[in-house]
KESE-354813 format. One record per residue (C-alpha): y, z, x; residue number from 1. Coordinates in nm, 3 decimals. Layout:
residues N
<atom><y>Y</y><z>Z</z><x>X</x><nr>NUM</nr></atom>
...
end
This chain:
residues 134
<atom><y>-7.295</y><z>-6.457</z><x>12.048</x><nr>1</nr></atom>
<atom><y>-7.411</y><z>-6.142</z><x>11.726</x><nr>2</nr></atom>
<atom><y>-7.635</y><z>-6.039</z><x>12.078</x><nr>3</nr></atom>
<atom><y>-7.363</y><z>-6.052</z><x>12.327</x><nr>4</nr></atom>
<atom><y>-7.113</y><z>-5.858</z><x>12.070</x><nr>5</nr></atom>
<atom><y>-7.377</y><z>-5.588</z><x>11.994</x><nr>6</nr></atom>
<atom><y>-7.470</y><z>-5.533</z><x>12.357</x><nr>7</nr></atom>
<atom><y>-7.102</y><z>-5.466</z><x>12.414</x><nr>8</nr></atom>
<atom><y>-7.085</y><z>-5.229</z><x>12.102</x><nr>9</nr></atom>
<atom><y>-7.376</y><z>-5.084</z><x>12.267</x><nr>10</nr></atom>
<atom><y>-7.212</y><z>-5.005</z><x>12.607</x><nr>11</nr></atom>
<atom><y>-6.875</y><z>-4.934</z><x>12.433</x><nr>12</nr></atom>
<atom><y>-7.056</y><z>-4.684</z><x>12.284</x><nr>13</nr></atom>
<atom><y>-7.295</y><z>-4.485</z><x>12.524</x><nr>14</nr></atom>
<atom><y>-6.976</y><z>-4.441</z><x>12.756</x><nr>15</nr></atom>
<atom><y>-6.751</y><z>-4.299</z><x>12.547</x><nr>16</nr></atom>
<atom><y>-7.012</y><z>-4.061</z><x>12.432</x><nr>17</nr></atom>
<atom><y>-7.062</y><z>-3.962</z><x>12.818</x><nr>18</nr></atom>
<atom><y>-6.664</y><z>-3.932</z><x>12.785</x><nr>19</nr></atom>
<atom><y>-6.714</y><z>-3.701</z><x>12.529</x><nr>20</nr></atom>
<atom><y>-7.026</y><z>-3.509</z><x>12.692</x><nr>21</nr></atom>
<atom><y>-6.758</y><z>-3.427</z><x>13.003</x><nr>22</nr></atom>
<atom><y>-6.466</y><z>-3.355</z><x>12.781</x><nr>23</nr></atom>
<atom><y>-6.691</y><z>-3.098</z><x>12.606</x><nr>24</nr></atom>
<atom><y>-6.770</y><z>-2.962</z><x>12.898</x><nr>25</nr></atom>
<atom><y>-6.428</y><z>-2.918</z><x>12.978</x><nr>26</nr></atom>
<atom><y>-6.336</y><z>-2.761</z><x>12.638</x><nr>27</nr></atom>
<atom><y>-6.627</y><z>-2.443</z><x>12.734</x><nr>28</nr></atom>
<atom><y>-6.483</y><z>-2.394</z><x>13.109</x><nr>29</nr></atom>
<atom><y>-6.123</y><z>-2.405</z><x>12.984</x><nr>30</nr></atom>
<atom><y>-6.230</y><z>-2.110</z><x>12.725</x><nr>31</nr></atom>
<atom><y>-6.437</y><z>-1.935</z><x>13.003</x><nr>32</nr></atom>
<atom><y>-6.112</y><z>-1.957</z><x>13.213</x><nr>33</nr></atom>
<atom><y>-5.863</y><z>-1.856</z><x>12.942</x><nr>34</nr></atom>
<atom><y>-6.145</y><z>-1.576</z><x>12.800</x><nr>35</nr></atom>
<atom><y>-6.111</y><z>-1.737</z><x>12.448</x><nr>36</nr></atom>
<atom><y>-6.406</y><z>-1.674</z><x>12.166</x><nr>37</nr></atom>
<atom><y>-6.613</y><z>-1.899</z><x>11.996</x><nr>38</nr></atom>
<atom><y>-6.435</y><z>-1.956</z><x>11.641</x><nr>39</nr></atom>
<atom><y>-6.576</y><z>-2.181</z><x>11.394</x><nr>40</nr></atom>
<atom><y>-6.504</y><z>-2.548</z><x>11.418</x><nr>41</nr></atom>
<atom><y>-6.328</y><z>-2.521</z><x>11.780</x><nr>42</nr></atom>
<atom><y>-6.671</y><z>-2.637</z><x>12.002</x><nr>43</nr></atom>
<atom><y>-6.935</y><z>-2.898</z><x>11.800</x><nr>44</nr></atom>
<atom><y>-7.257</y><z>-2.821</z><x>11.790</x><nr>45</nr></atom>
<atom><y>-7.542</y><z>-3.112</z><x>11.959</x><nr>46</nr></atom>
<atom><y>-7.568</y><z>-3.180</z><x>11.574</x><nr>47</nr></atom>
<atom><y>-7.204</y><z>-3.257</z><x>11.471</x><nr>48</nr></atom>
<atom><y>-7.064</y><z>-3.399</z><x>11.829</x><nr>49</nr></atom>
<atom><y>-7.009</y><z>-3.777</z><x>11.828</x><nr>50</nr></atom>
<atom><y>-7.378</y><z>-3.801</z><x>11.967</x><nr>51</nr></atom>
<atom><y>-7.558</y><z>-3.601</z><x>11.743</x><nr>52</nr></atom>
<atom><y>-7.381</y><z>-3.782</z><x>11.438</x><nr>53</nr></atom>
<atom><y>-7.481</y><z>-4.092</z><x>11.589</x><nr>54</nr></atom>
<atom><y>-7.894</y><z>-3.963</z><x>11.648</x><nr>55</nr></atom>
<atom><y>-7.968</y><z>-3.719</z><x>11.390</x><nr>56</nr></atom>
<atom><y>-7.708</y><z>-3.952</z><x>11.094</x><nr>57</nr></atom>
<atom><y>-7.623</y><z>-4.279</z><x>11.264</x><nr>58</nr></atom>
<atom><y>-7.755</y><z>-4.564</z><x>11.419</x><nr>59</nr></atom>
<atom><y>-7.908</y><z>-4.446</z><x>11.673</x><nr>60</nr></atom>
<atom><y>-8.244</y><z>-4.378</z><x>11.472</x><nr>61</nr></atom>
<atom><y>-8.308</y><z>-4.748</z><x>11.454</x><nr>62</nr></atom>
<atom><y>-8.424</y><z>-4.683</z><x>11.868</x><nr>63</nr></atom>
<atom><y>-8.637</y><z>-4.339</z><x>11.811</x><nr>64</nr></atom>
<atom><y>-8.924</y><z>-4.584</z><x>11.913</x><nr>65</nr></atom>
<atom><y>-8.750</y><z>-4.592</z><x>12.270</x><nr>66</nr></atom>
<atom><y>-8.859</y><z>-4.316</z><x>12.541</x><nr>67</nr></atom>
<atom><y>-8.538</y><z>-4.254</z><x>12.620</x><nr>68</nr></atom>
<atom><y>-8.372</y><z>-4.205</z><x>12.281</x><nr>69</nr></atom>
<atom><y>-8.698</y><z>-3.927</z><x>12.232</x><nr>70</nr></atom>
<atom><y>-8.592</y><z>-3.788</z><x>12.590</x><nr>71</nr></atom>
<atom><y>-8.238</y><z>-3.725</z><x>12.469</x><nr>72</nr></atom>
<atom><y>-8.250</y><z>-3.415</z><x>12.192</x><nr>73</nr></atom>
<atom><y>-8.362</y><z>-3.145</z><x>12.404</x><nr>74</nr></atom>
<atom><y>-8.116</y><z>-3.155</z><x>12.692</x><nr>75</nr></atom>
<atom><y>-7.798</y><z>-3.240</z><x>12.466</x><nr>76</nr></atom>
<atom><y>-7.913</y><z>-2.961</z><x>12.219</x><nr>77</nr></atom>
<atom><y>-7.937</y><z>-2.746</z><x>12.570</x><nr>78</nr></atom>
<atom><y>-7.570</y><z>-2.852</z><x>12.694</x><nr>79</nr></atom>
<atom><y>-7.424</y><z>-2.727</z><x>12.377</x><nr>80</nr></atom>
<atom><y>-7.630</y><z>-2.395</z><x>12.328</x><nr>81</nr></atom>
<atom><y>-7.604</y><z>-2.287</z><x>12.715</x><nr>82</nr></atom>
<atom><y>-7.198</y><z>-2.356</z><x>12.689</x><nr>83</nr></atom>
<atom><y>-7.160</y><z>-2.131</z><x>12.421</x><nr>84</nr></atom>
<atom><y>-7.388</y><z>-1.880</z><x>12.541</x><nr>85</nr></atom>
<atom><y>-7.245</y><z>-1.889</z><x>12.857</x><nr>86</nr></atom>
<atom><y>-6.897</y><z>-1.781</z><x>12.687</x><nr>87</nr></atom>
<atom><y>-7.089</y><z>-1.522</z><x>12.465</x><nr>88</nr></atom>
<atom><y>-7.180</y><z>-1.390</z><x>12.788</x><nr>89</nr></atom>
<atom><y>-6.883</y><z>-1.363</z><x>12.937</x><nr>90</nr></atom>
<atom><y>-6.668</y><z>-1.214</z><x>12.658</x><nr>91</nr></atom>
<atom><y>-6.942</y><z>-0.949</z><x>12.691</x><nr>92</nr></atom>
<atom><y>-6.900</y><z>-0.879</z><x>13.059</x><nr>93</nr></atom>
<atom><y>-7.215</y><z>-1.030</z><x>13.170</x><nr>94</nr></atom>
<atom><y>-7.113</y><z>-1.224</z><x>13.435</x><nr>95</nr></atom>
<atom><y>-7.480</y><z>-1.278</z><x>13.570</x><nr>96</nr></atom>
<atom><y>-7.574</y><z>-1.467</z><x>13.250</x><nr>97</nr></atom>
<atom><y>-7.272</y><z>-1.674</z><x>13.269</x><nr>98</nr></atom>
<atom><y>-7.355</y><z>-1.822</z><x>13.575</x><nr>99</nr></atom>
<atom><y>-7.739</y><z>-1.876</z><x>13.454</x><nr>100</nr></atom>
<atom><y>-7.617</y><z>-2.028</z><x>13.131</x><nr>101</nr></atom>
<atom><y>-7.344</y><z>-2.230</z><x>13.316</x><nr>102</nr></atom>
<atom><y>-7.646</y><z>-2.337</z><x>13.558</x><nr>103</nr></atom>
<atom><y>-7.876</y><z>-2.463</z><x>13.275</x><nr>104</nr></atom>
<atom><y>-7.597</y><z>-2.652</z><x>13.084</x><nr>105</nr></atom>
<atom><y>-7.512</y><z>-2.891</z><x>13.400</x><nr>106</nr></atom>
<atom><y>-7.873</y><z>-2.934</z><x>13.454</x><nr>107</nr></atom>
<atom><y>-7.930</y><z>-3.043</z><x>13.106</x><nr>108</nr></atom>
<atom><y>-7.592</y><z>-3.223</z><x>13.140</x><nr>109</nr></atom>
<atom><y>-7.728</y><z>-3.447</z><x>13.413</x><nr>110</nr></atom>
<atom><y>-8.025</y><z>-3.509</z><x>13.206</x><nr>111</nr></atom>
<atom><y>-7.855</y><z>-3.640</z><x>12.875</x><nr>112</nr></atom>
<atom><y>-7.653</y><z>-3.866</z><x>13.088</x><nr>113</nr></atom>
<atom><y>-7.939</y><z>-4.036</z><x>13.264</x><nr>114</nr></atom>
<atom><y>-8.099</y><z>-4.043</z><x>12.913</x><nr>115</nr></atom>
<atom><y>-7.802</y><z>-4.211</z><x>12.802</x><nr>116</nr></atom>
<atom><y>-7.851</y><z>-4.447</z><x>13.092</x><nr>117</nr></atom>
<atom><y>-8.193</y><z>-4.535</z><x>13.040</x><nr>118</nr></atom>
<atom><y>-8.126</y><z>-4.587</z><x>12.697</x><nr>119</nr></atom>
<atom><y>-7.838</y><z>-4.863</z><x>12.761</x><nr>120</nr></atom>
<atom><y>-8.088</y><z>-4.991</z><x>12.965</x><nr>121</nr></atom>
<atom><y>-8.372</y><z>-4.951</z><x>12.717</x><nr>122</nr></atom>
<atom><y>-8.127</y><z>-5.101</z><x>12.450</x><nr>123</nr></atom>
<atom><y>-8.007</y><z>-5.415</z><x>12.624</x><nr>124</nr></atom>
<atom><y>-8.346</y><z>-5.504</z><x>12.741</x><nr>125</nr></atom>
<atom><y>-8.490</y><z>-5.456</z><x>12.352</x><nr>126</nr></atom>
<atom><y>-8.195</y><z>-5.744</z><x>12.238</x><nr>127</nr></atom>
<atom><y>-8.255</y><z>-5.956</z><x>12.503</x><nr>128</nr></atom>
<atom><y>-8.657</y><z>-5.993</z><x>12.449</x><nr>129</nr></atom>
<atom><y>-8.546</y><z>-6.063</z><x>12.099</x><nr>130</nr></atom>
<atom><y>-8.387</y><z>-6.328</z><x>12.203</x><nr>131</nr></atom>
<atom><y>-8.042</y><z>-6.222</z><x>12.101</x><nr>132</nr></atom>
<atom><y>-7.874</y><z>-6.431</z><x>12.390</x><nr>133</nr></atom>
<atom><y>-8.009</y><z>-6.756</z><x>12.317</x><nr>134</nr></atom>
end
């Protein structure tokens, strides 16, 4: 039953941080639309978002032995720093290197949600060859 519970905290988890990966998303397009800067506080860093807490301060250490929890840091530290670069850029008048930056930040976007995917996966299959389910 502790497996089954855990497993679901597990899942609970990994998709509302994919919530949160899209909603942050949202939050650099709506100030690329609206021509907003950058102040401090209003856009998280990879370090102080709900999924950095949870890798560099949480839980999440306990699977740094998993591939896909090692996988993860570069492309979510990407997502944030293209975003905001990709703002910088505009409220310069660059429009070339908003597009580039914008480019690189759904790449790496795609990449830190199958990361998150593989690491359910990686995650439920650890508890269950523990033998959390018996």
């Amino acid at each position: 039953m502790q497996g089954i519970i855990e497993e679901s905290a597990n899942t609970s988890f990994i998709q509302t941080v994919k919530l949160d990966h899209v909603a942050w998303k949202v939050t650099i397009y709506r100030h690329l639309i609206h021509q907003l800067p950058v102040q401090e506080g209003a856009i998280v860093n990879h370090e102080n978002c709900r999924l950095g807490e949870w890798y560099y301060h949480g839980d999440g250490k306990n699977y740094q032995n998993l591939m896909a929890y090692r996988h993860l840091e570069e492309p979510h530290k990407l997502v944030h720093t293209s975003g905001i670069q990709a703002i910088e850029a505009q409220l310069a008048g660059n429009h070339e290197e908003v597009l580039k930056h914008l480019e690189t930040m759904e790449s790496a976007s795609v990449k830190v949600v199958d990361c998150l995917s593989d690491l359910e996966s990686a995650i439920s299959s650890s508890d269950s060859n523990h033998g959390f389910h018996h």
